[in-house]
FIMARSE-166884 format. One line per field, with one value per atom (N, C-alpha, C): residue number from 1; chain; atom name; x, y, z. Coordinates in Angstrom, 2 decimals, always signed. Layout:
ronu = c(NUM, ...) $
nudo = c(A, ...) $
lovex = c(CA, ...) $
xx = c(X, ...) $
yy = c(Y, ...) $
zz = c(Z, ...) $
This chain:
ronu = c(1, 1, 1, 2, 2, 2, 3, 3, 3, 4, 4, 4, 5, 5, 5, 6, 6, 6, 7, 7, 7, 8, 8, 8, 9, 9, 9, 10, 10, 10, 11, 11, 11, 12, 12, 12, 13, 13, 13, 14, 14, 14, 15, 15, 15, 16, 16, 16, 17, 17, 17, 18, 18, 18, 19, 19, 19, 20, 20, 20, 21, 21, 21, 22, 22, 22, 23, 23, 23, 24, 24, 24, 25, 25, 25, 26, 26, 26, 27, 27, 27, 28, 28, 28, 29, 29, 29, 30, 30, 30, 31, 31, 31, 32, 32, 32, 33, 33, 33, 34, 34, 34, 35, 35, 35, 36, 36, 36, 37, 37, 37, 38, 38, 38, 39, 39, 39, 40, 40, 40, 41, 41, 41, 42, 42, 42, 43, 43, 43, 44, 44, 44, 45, 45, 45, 46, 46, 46, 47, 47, 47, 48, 48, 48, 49, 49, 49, 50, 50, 50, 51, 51, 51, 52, 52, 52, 53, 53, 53, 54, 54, 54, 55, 55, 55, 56, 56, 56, 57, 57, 57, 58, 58, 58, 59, 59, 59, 60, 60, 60, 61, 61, 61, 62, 62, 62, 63, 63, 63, 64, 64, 64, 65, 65, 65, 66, 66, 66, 67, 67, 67, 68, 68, 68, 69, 69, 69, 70, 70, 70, 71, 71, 71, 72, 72, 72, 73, 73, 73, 74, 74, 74, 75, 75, 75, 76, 76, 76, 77, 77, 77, 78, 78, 78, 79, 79, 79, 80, 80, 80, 81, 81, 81, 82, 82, 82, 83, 83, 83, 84, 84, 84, 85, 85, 85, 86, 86, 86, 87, 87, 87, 88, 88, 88, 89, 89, 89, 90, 90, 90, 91, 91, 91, 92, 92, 92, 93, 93, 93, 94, 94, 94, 95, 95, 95, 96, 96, 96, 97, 97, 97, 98, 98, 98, 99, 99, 99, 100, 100, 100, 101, 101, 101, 102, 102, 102, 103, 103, 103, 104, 104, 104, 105, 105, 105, 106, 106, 106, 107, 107, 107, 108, 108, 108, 109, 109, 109, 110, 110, 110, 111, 111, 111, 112, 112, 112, 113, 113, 113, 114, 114, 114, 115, 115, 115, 116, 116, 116, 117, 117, 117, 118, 118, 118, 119, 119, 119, 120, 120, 120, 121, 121, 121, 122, 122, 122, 123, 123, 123, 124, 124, 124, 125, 125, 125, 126, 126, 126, 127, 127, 127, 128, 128, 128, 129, 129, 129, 130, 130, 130, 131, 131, 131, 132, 132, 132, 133, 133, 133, 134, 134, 134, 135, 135, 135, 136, 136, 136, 137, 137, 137, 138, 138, 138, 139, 139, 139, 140, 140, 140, 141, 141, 141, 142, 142, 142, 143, 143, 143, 144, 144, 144, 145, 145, 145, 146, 146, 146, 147, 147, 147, 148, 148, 148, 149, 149, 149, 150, 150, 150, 151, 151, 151, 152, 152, 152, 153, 153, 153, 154, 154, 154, 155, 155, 155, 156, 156, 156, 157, 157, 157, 158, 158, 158, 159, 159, 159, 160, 160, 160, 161, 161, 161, 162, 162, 162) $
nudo = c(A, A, A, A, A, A, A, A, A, A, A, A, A, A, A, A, A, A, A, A, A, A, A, A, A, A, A, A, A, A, A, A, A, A, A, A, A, A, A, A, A, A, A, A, A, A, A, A, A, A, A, A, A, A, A, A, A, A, A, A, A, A, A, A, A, A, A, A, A, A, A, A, A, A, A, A, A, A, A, A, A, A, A, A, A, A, A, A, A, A, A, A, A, A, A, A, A, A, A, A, A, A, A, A, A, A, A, A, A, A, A, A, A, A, A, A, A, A, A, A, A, A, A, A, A, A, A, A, A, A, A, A, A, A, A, A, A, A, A, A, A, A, A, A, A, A, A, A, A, A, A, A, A, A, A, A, A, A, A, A, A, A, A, A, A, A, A, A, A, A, A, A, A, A, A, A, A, A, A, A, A, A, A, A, A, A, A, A, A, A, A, A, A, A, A, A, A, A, A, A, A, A, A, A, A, A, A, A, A, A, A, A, A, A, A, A, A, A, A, A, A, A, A, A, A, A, A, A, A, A, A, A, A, A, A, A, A, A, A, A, A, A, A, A, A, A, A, A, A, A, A, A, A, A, A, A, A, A, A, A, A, A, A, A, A, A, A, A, A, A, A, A, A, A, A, A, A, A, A, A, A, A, A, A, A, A, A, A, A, A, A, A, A, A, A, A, A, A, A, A, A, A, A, A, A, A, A, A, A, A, A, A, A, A, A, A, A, A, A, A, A, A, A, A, A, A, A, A, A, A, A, A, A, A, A, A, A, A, A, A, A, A, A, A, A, A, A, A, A, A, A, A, A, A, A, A, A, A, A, A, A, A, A, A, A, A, A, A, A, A, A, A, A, A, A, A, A, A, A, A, A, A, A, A, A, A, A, A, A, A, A, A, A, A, A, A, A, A, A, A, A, A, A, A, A, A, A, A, A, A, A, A, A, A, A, A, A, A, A, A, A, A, A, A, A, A, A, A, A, A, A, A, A, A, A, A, A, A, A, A, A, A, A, A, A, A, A, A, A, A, A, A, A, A, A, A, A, A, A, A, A, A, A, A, A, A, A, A, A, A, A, A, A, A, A, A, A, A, A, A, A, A, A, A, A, A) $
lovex = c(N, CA, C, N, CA, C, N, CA, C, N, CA, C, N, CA, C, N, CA, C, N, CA, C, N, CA, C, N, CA, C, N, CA, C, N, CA, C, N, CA, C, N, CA, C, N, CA, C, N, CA, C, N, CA, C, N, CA, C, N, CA, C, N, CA, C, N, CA, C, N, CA, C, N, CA, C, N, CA, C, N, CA, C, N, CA, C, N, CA, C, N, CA, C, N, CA, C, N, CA, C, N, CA, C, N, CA, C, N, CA, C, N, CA, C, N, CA, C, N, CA, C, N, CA, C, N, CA, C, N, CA, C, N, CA, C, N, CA, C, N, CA, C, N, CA, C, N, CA, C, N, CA, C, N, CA, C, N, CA, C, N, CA, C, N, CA, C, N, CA, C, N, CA, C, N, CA, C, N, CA, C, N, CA, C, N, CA, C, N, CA, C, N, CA, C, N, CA, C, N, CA, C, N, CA, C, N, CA, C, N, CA, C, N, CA, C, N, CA, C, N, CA, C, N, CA, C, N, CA, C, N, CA, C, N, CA, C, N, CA, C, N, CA, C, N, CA, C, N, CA, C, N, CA, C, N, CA, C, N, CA, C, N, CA, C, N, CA, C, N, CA, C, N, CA, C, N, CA, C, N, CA, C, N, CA, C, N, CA, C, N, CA, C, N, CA, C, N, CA, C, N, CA, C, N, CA, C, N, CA, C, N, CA, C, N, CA, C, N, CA, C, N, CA, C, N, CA, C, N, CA, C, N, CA, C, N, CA, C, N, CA, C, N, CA, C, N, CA, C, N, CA, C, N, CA, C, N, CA, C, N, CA, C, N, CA, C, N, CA, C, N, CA, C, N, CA, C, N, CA, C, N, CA, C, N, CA, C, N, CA, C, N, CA, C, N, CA, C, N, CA, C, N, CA, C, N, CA, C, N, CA, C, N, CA, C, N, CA, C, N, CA, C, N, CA, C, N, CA, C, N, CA, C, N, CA, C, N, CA, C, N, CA, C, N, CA, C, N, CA, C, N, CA, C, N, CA, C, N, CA, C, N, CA, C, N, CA, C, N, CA, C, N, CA, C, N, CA, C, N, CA, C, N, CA, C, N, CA, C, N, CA, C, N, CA, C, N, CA, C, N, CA, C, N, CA, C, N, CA, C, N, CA, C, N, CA, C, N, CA, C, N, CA, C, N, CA, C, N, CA, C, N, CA, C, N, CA, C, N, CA, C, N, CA, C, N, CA, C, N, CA, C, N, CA, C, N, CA, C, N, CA, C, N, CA, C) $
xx = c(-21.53, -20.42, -20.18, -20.21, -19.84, -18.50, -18.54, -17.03, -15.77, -16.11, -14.82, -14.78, -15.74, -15.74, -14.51, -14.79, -13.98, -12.82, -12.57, -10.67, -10.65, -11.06, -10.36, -9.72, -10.74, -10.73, -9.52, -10.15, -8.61, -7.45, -7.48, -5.95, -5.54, -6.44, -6.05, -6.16, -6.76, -6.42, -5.62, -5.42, -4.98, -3.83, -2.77, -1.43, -0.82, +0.28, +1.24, +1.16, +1.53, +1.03, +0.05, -1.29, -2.55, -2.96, -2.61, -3.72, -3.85, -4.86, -4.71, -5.45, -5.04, -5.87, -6.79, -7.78, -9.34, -9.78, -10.60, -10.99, -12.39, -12.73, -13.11, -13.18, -11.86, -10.88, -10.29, -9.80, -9.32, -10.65, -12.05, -13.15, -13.33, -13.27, -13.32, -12.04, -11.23, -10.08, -10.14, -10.69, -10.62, -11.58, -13.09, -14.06, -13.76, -13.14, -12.50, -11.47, -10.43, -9.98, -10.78, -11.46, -12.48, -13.32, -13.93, -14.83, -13.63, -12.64, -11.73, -11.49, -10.92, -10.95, -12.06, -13.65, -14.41, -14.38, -14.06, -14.93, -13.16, -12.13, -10.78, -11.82, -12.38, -12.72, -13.99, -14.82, -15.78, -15.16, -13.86, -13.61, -13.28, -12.48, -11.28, -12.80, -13.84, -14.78, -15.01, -15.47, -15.90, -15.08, -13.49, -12.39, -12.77, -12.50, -12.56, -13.79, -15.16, -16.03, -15.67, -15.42, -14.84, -14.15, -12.98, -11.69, -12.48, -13.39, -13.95, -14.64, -15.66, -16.45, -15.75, -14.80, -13.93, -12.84, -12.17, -11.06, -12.26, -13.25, -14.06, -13.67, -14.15, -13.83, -12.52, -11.60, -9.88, -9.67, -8.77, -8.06, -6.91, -5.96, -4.80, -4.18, -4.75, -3.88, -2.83, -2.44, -1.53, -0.86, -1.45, -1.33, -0.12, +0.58, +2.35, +2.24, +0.82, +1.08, -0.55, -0.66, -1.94, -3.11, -3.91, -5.67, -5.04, -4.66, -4.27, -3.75, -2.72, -1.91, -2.38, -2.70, -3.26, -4.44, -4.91, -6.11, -5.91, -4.52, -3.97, -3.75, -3.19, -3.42, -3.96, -4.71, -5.79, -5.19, -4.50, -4.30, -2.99, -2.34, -0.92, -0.54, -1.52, -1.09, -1.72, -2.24, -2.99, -1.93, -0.57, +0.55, +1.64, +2.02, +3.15, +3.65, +4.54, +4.95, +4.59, +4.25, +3.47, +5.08, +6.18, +7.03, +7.42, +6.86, +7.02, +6.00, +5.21, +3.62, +3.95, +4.92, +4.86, +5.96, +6.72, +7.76, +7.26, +6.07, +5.50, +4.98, +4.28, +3.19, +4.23, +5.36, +6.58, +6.88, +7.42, +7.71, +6.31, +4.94, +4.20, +3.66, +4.22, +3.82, +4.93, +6.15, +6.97, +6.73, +6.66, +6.35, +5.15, +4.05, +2.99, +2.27, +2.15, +1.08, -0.34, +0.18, -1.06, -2.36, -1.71, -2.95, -2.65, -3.43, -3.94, -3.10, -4.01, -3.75, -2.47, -1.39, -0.28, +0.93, +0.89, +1.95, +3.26, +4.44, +6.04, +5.68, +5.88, +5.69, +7.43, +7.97, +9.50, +9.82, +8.87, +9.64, +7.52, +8.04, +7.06, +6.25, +6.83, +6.70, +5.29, +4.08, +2.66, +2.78, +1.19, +0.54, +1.28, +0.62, +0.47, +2.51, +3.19, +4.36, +5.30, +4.46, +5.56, +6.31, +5.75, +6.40, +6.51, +7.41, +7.74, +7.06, +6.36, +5.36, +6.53, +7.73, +8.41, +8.27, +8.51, +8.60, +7.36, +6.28, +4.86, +4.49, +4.19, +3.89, +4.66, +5.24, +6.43, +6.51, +6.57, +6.30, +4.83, +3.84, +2.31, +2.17, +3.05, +2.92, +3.83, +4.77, +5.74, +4.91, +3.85, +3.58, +2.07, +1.43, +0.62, -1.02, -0.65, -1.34, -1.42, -1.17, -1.04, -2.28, -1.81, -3.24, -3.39, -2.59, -3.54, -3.40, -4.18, -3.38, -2.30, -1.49, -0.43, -1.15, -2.50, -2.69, -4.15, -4.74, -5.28, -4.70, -5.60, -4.35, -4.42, -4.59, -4.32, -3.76, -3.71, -2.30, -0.75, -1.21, +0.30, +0.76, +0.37, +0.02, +1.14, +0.33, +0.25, +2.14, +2.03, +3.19, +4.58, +4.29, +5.39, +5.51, +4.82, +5.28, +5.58, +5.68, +6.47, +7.46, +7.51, +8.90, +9.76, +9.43, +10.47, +10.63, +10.20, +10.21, +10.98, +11.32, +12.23, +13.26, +13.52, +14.25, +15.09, +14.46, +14.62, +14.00, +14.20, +14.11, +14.78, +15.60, +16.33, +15.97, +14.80, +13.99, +13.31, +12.96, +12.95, +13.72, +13.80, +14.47, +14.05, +12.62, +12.69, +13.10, +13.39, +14.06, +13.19, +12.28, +11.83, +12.26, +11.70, +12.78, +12.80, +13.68, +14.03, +13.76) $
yy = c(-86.32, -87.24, -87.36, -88.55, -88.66, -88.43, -88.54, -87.77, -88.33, -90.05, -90.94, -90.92, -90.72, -91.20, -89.17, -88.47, -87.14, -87.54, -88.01, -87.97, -88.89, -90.45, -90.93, -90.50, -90.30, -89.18, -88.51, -87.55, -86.53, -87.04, -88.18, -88.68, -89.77, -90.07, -91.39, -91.15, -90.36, -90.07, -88.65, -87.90, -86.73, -87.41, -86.63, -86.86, -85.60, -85.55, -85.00, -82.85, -83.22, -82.18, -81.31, -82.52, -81.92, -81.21, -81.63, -81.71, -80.38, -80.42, -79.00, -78.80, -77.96, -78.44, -76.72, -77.69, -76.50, -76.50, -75.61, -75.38, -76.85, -77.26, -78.16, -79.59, -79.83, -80.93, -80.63, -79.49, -79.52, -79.95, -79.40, -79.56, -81.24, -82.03, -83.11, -84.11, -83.60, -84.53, -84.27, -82.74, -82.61, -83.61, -84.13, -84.74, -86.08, -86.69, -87.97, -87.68, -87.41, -87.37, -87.56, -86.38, -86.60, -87.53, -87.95, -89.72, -90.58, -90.38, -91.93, -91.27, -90.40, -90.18, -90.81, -90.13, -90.65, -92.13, -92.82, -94.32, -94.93, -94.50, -94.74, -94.42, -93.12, -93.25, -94.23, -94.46, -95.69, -96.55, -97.40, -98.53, -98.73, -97.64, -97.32, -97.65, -96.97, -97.03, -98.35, -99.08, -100.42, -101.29, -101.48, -101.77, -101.70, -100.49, -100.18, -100.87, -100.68, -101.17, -102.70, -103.38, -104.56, -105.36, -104.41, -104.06, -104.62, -103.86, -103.44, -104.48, -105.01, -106.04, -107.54, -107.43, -108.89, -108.57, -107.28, -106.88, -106.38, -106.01, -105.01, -103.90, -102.83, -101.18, -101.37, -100.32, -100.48, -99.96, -100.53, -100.11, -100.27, -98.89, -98.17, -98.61, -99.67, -100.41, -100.62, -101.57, -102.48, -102.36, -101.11, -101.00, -99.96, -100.79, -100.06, -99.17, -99.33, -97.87, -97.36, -95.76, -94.83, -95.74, -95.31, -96.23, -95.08, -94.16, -93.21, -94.17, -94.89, -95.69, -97.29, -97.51, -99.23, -99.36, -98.50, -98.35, -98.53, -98.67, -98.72, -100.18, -101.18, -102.46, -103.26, -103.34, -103.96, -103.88, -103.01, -102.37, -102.74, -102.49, -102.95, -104.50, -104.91, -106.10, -107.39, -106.31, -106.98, -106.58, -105.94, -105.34, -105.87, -105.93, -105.87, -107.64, -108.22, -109.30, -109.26, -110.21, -110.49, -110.21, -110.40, -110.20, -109.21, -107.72, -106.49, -105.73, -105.96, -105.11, -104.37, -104.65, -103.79, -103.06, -103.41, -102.19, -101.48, -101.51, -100.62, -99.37, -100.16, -99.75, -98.33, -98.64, -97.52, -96.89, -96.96, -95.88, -95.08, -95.65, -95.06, -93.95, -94.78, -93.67, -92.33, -93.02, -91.91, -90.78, -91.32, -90.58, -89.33, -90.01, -89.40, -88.97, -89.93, -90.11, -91.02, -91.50, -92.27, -91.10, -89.97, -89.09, -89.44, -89.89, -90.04, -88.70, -87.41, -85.89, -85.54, -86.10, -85.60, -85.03, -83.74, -82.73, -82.48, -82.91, -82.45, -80.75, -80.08, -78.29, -77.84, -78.92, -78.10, -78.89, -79.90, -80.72, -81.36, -82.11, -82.45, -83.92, -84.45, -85.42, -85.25, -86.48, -86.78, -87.69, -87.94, -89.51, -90.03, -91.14, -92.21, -92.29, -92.32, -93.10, -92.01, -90.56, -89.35, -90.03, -90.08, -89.98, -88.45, -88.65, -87.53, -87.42, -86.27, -86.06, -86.01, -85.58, -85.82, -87.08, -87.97, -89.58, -90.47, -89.38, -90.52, -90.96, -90.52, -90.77, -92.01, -91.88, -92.72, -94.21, -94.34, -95.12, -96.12, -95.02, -95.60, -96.47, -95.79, -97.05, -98.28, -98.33, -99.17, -100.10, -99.70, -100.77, -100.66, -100.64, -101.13, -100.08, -98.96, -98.08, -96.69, -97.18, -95.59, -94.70, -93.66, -92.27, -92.03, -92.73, -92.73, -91.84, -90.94, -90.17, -89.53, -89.23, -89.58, -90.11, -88.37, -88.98, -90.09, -91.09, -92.46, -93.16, -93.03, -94.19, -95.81, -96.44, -97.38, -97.62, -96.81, -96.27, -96.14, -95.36, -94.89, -95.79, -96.88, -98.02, -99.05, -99.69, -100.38, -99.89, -98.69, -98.20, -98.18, -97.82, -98.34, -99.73, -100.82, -102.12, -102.19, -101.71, -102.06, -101.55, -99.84, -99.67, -100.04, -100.77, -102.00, -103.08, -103.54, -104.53, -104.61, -103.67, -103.32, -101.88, -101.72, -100.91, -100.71, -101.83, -101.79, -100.45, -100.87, -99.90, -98.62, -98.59, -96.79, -95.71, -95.57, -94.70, -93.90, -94.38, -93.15, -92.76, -91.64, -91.44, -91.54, -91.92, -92.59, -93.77, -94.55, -95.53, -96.27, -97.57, -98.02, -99.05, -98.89, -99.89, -101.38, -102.33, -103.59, -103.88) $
zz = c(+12.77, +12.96, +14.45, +14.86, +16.44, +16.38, +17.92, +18.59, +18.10, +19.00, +18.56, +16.75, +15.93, +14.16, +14.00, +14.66, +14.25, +14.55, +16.07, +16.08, +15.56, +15.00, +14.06, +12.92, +12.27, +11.13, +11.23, +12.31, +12.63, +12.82, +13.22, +13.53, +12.62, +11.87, +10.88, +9.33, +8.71, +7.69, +6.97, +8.15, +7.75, +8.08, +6.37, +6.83, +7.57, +8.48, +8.99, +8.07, +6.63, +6.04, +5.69, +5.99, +5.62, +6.85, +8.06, +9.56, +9.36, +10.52, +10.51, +12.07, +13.11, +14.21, +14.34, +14.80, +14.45, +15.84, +16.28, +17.56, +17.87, +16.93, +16.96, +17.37, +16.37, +16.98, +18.32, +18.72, +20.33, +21.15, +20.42, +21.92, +21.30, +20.23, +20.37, +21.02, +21.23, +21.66, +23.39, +23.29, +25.43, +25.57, +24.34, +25.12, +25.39, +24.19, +24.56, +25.71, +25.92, +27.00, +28.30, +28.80, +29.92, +30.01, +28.60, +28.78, +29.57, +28.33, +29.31, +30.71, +31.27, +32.71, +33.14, +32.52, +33.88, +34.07, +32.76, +32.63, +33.25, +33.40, +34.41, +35.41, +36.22, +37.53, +38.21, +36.92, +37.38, +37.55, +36.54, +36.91, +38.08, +38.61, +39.87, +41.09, +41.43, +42.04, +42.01, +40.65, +41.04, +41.83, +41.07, +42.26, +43.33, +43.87, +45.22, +46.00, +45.66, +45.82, +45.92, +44.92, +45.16, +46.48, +46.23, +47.42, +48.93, +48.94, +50.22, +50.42, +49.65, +49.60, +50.28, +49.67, +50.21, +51.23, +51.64, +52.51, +53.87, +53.15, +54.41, +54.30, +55.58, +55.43, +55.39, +54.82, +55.23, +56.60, +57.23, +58.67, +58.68, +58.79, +58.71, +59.91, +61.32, +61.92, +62.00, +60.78, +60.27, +58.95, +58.58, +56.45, +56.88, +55.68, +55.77, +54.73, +53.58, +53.06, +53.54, +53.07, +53.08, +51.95, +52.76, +51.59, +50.02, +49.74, +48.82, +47.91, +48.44, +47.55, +47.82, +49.17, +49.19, +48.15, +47.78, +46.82, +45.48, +45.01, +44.07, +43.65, +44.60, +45.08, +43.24, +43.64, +42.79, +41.14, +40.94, +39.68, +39.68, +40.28, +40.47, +40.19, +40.69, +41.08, +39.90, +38.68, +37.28, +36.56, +36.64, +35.77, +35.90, +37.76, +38.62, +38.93, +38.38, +38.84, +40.48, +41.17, +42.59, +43.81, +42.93, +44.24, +43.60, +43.02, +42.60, +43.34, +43.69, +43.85, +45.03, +46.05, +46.96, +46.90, +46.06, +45.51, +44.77, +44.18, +43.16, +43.74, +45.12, +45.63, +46.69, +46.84, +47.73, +46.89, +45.63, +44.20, +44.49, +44.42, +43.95, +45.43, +46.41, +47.49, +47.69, +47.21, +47.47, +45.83, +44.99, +43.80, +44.07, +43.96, +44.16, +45.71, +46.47, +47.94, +46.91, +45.94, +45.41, +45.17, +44.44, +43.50, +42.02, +41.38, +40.08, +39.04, +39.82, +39.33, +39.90, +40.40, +40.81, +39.68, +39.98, +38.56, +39.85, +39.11, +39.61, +39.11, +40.35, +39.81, +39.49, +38.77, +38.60, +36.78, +37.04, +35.85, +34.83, +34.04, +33.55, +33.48, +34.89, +35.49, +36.39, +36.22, +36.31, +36.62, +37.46, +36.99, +38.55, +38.97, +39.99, +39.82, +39.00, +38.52, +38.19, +37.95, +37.86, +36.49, +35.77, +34.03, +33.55, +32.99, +32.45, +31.15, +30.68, +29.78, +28.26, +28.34, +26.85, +26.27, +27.44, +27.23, +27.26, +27.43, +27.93, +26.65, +25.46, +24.09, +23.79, +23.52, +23.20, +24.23, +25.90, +26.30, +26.24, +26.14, +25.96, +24.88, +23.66, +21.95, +22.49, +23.10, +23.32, +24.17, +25.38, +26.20, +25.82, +24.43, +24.48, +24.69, +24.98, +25.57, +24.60, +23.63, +22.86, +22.80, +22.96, +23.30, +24.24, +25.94, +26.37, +27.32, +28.54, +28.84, +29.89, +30.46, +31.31, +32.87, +33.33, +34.30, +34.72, +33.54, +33.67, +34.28, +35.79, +36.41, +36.11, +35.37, +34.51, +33.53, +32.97, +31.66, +32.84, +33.14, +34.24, +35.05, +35.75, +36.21, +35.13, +34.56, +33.21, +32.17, +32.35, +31.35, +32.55, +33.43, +34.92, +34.90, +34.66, +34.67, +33.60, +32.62, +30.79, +31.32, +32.29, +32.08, +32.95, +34.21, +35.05, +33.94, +33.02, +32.47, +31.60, +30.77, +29.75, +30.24, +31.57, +31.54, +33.34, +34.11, +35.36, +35.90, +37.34, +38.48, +38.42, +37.56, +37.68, +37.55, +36.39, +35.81, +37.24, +38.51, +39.60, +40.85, +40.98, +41.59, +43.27, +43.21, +44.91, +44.82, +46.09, +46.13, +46.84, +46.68, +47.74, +48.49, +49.53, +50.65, +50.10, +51.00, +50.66, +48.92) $
């Protein structure tokens, strides 16, 4: 049985009473997990690659944020209403510094957007993204513009300028 045909399985016909989680199912659910990471970090590469192709090398000259987070750009700006993207892009620098893998070491807040992991489940079905996982930075991305969208700007506590 392939990987993805097990967690279906595992997650779609077992009810709530039956499941049962097996050391099995954990090494099949870490493997899906890590596929979607890598095939999130190819896309992110091709981007970038992209990025570069038509911007050229980046030069920190003139760039009001770090390549960390200007790198983000691209992604933002397929989610982010166009007179949002650079408010996204200051949440996301003051949140994170624009790491993908960024963990709050006090709270349970991740991800490019610093979601809080009680609420990530729950936001991911709502915008469309269910499964997916907090720190995909395209999920995290993606679930930050559902949640300006249906919930305003309050949800962080950096503030970005203008």
């Amino acid at each position: 049985m392939g990987l993805l045909a097990a967690i279906f399985l595992a997650t779609t016909l077992a009810t709530p009473a039956a499941a049962v989680a097996t050391a099995e199912l954990a090494d099949a659910l870490n493997a899906y997990r890590t596929t979607g990471r890598e095939l999130a970090e190819q896309r992110q590469a091709e981007l970038l690659a992209n990025l570069r192709i038509v911007n050229g090398p980046y030069d920190d000259s003139n760039a009001e944020f770090t390549w960390a987070v200007e790198r983000w750009r691209p992604i933002v700006d397929m989610y982010f209403p166009e007179d949002r993207i650079d408010w996204a892009l200051r949440i996301m620098e003051c949140e994170s510094h624009g790491d993908p893998d960024a963990k709050n070491p006090t709270s349970t807040a991740s991800g490019l957007f610093q979601h809080l992991g009680s609420l990530w489940e729950e936001r991911t079905v709502a915008a469309g993204r269910e499964g997916a996982d907090i720190f995909d930075p395209f999920a995290n991305i993606a679930v930050a513009a559902w949640l300006l969208d249906n919930g305003g700007p309050g949800h962080w506590v950096c503030k970005a300028r203008r």
